[in-house]
Each structure stands twice: as C-alpha cells, then as structure tokens.
C-alpha positions as CSV (number, residue, x, y, z in Angstrom):
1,X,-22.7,6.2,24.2
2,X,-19.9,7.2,22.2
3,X,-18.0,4.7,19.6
4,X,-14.6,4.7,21.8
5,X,-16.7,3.8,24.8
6,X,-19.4,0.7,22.5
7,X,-15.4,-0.5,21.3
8,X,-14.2,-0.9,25.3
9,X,-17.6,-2.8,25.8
10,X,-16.9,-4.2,23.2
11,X,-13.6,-5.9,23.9
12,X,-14.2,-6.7,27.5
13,X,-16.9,-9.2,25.7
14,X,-13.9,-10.7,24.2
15,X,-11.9,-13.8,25.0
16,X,-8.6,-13.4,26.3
17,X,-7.0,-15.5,22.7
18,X,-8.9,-12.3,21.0
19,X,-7.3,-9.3,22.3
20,X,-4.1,-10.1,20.6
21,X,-5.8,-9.6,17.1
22,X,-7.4,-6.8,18.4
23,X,-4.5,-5.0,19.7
24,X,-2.4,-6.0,16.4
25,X,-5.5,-4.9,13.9
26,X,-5.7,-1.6,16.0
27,X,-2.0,-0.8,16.3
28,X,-2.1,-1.3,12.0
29,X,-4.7,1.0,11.9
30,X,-3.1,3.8,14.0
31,X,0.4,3.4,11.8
32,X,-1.2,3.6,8.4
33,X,-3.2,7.4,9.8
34,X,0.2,8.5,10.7
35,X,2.1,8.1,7.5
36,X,0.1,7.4,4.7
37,X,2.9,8.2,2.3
38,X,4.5,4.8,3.2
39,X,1.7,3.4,1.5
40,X,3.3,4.6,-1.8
41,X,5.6,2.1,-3.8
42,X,9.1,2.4,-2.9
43,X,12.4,1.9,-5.4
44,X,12.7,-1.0,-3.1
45,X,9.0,-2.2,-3.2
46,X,8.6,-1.3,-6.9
47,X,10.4,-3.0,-9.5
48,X,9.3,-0.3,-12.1
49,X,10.0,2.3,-9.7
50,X,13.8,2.5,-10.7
51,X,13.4,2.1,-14.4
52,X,10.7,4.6,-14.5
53,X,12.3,7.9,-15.9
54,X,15.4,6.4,-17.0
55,X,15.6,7.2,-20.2
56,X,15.7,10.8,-21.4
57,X,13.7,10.0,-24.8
58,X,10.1,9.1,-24.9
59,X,10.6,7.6,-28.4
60,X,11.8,3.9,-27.6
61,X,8.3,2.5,-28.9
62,X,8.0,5.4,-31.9
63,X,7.2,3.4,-35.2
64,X,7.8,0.0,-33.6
65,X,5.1,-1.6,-35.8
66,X,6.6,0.3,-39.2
67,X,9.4,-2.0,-38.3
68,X,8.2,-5.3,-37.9
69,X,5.5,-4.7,-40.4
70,X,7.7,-3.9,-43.4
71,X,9.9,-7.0,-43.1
C-alpha cells in the first residue's frame, strides 16, 4: 500500500466535521512546497527589514562605550 493510497483510507475513516481541517491543513502544505521563498520576511512583514542597510557607515556603535565611559 502506498502512503497516498493508507491517507485516502485514511480520511474515509474520518467524520464529515473533519475533512474541512483536513482539506485546509493539506491545501497549506501544498502552498508552502510551491513557494518557499514567501516564507522569507518581507519589508512589510519585517520591521527591521527596511532599516536594514540604511546607513552607508557601519560605524554608528564605533567607541560607543569610550563615550559614556569618560563622562
């Protein structure tokens, strides 16, 4: 017996109220093999993501504790 054909046995085991989860659960699991890039954060998804690269210098942080500690 093959694994598509224990998952139809499977299912016809399965109340009616079920199938809905079932559907919804495989349907999720079909989308996220198609595109697994989308699974990536987003400038919209990310709040980082927009700030990230925004500044040209990498020295914003460079002898921060200098600073405070000669005060």
């Amino acid at each position: 017996m093959t694994t598509k054909q224990a998952i139809f046995e499977a299912i016809e085991q399965l109340p009616e109220q079920h199938l809905a989860d079932v559907l919804r659960y495989v349907q999720e699991l079909a989308r996220t093999q198609k595109s697994p890039a989308t699974n990536q954060p987003t400038n919209s998804s990310d709040p980082l993501a927009n700030f990230l690269g925004a500044v040209s210098h990498g020295f914003l942080a460079a002898n921060l504790d200098v600073a405070f500690c000669n005060r």
